[in-house]
Every structure is written in C-alpha cells, then in structure tokens.
N, C-alpha and C positions, 0 to 999 in steps of 0.2 A: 752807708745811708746815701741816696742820693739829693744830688743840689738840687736846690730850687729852682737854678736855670737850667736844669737837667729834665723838670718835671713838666713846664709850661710848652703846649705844643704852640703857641703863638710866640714865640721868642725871636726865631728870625723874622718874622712878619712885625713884632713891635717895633724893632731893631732898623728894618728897612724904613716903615714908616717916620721914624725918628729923624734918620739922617735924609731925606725927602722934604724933613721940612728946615733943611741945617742950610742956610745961605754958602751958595758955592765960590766962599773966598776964602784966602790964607787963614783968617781971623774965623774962619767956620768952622774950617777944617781942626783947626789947635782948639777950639771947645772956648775962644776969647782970649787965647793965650797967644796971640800972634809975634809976642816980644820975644818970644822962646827960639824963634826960628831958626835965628842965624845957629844960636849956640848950639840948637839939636842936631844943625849941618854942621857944624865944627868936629861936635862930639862923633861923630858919627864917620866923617872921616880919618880921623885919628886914629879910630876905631880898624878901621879896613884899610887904612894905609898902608902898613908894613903886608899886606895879603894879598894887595893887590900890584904894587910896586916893587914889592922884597924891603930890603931894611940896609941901608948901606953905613960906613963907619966914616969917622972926621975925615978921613983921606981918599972917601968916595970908594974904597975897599968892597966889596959887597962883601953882607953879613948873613943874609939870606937873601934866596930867589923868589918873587913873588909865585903864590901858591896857587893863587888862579890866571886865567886869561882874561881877558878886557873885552870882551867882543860883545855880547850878551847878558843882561838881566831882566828880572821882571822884579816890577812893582805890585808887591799886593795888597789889595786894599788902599790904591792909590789918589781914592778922591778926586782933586782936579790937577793932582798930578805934583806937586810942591816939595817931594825927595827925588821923583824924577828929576825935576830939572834942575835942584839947588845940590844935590847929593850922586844921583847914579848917574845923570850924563855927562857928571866931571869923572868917571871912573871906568866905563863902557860906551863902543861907539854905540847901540842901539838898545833901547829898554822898551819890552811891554807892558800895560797896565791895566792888573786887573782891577775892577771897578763895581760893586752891584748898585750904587746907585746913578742912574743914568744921565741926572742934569748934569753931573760933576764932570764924565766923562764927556760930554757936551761942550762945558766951560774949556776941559783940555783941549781939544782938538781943534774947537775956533775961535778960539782966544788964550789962554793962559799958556798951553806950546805950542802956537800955529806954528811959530819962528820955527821950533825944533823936530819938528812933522812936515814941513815943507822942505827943510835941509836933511830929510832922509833918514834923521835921528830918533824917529818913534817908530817902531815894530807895527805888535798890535792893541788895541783901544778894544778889551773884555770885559761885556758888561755879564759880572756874573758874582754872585756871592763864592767867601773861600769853603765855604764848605762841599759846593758842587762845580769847584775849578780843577782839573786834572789839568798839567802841564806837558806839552808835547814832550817825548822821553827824550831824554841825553841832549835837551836845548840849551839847558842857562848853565852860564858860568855861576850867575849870583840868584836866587832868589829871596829877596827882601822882603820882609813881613814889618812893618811898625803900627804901632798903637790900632792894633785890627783885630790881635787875636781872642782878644776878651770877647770877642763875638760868638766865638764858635764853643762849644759846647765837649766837656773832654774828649769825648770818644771821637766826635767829629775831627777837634785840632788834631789826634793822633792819628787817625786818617785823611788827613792832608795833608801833615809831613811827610806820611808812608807816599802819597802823591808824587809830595817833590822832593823825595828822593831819585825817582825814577825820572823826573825831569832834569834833571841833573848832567851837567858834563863828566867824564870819568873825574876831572880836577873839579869841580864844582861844591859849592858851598850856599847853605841855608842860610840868613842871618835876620834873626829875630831882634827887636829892640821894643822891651814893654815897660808897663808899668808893676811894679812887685808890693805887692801886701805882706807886710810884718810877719801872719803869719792868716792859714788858711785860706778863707775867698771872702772876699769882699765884692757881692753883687747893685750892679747901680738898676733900680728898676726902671730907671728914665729912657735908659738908651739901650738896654737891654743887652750891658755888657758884665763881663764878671773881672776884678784883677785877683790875679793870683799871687800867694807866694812863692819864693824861689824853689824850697824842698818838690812842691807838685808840680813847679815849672818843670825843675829837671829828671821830676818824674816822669812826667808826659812825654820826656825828650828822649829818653832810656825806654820805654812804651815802645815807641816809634823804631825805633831802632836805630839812634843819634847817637852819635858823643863832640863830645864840647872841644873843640881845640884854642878856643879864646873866648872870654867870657872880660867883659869891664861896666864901670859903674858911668852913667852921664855924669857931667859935673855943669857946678855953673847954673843949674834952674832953682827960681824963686822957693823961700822955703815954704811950705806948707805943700808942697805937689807930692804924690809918691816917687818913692826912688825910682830910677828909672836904667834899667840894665841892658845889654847889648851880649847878642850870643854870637858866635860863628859856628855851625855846626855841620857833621859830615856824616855819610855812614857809618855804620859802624863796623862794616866791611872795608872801609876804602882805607888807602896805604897810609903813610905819612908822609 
C-alpha cells in the first residue's frame, strides 16, 4: 500500500513553503529546540571521530587508520549552515551546502559563515532540494544528511543515495543522522515530513545499494524527542 506522503503531489511544494516561513536562526533550524545543539555536535563527533582521525591506544599506538580523508564534504539540507560550521569544518578543510530554501543560504553566506567563506573554507552555496541534487562524481570524502531526509519520499531518498554514491570518493562515506519511529512512519502534515523506523530505514539503505559500517544511538537529548540515530554508510561494492 502506498504512504500518504507518497500520494500527495503537493508534498515538496508544502514542505518548501513551510520552511520559507521558518525564521532563519539556530532556534529555527532545531524546530525551537536550540539547547540541543552543542550535544547534537558532540554526539556527532564521537560519532566520526575514530573515521575520520583512526582510533589510537593509551600509548598513542595507533589501533586503526582513519578511513577517510579530511579534504571534502557536503552538507545536505544545510539550512543556514549550523553542522557546517559546529560539526564539518572541524573535520574537513572545505564543505558544500546544499540548501532549497534560499533565505537560509542567504543568512550563510552574509552573516552566519561569512568568517568561513571569506577564509576560503566554504566550497559551494546549492540552492536546490535533495530530491533534484546530484553531486559531482568521485568529489566528497563525507556527505552528510541530518534531520532532512524525512522530506523525501522512499523512492526518491533511494534515488539520492543511488546519487551520492557516485559522488563519492573511492574512500568515501554517506553519513545519515535521523530521527527513528518505534515502528512503521509516522507523517507530520505541518512540515510535510515522514520519520521512519529503523527496519525501513535500513531497508531503503539495502535498496540503494548501502551497507552500514557504524551505526550509534545520540545520547543526552530531552526526553520526549524521538530517538535519534546516526549511520556511516558505503557501497556495497567498496572494500573494507
């Protein structure tokens, strides 16, 4: 049977209009939940730390090599930019951000990372929904998805992984961080997003043609939010 937000051809168009009329600041972007921030950047580091740095032992030993390279990500569904600059440009010299609503990318570029776009540190500023974003091939080392994908509609999210796969550097990694529904979808009609559970999550991921090499839970947010999980994902062709 198909979803509900599967059915409505005004979905992306309510969805755009929603966030057009969402105040483009921290407190906009987290839905009022601006106190979440630091911990979402903690969690999320922690997250990509040993992937991006390797993992070394009490005597400074190394225990593993980091898996990717530092050079390159993109942000998607980047808003005014808020895991760019608290999250990826502590991890990558340069990050692009995709963006479809355009006051936001606005906000970034002359004010919220001028600093970091004038020191050379921002790629490019894409104004474009993920559903009609194809990413130059073989460019990122990372590309990052948080609290976005609830936008896109299944067939679509699996044709944009299938995207940024082929964006990818040969060492290159997806990494997803959503929100996860108990069980089935749970559709908000306000903002014209869906959460899923993890069973479809990592169905859609297996679809695409993913597999998961690190998957973890956030910790540390208020209770009453959904859980909220983090993936690293790679081809399912590509080596170990």
């Amino acid at each position: 049977m198909k979803k509900q937000f599967d059915t409505q051809d005004s979905w992306y168009d309510d969805a755009h209009e929603y966030w057009n009329n969402v105040t483009p600041t921290v407190n906009g972007m987290l839905g009022g939940y601006e106190s979440i921030s630091k911990i979402d950047v903690q969690g999320s580091q922690r997250f990509i730390e040993e992937l991006v740095n390797g993992r070394k032992g009490a005597k400074g030993n190394v225990l593993s090599a980091p898996y990717i390279e530092k050079e390159r990500a993109c942000d998607c569904g980047a808003g005014i930019g808020r895991v760019t600059k608290h999250f990826l440009l502590n991890n990558f010299k340069t990050v692009d951000l995709v963006e479809q609503t355009a006051k936001f990318l606005e906000q970034a570029q002359e004010e919220y990372l001028l600093n970091e776009k004038e020191a050379g540190r921002i790629g490019e500023f894409i104004c474009q929904g993920l559903q009609d974003f194809t990413p130059e091939e073989e460019s990122y080392d990372l590309i990052w998805s948080q609290w976005v994908l609830g936008h896109l509609t299944d067939d679509d999210l699996v044709a944009f992984f299938e995207r940024c796969k082929r964006g990818l550097k040969p060492r290159g990694l997806i990494g997803v961080k959503e929100n996860i529904a108990v069980s089935g979808y749970i559709v908000d009609e306000e903002d014209s997003s869906v959460t899923r559970s993890e069973d479809i999550l990592k169905g859609i991921f297996k679809k695409a043609g993913l597999r998961i090499i690190k998957e973890q839970t956030q910790m540390g947010f208020p209770s009453g939010l959904f859980t909220v999980k983090m993936f690293a994902l790679v081809p399912e062709s590509s080596e170990e």
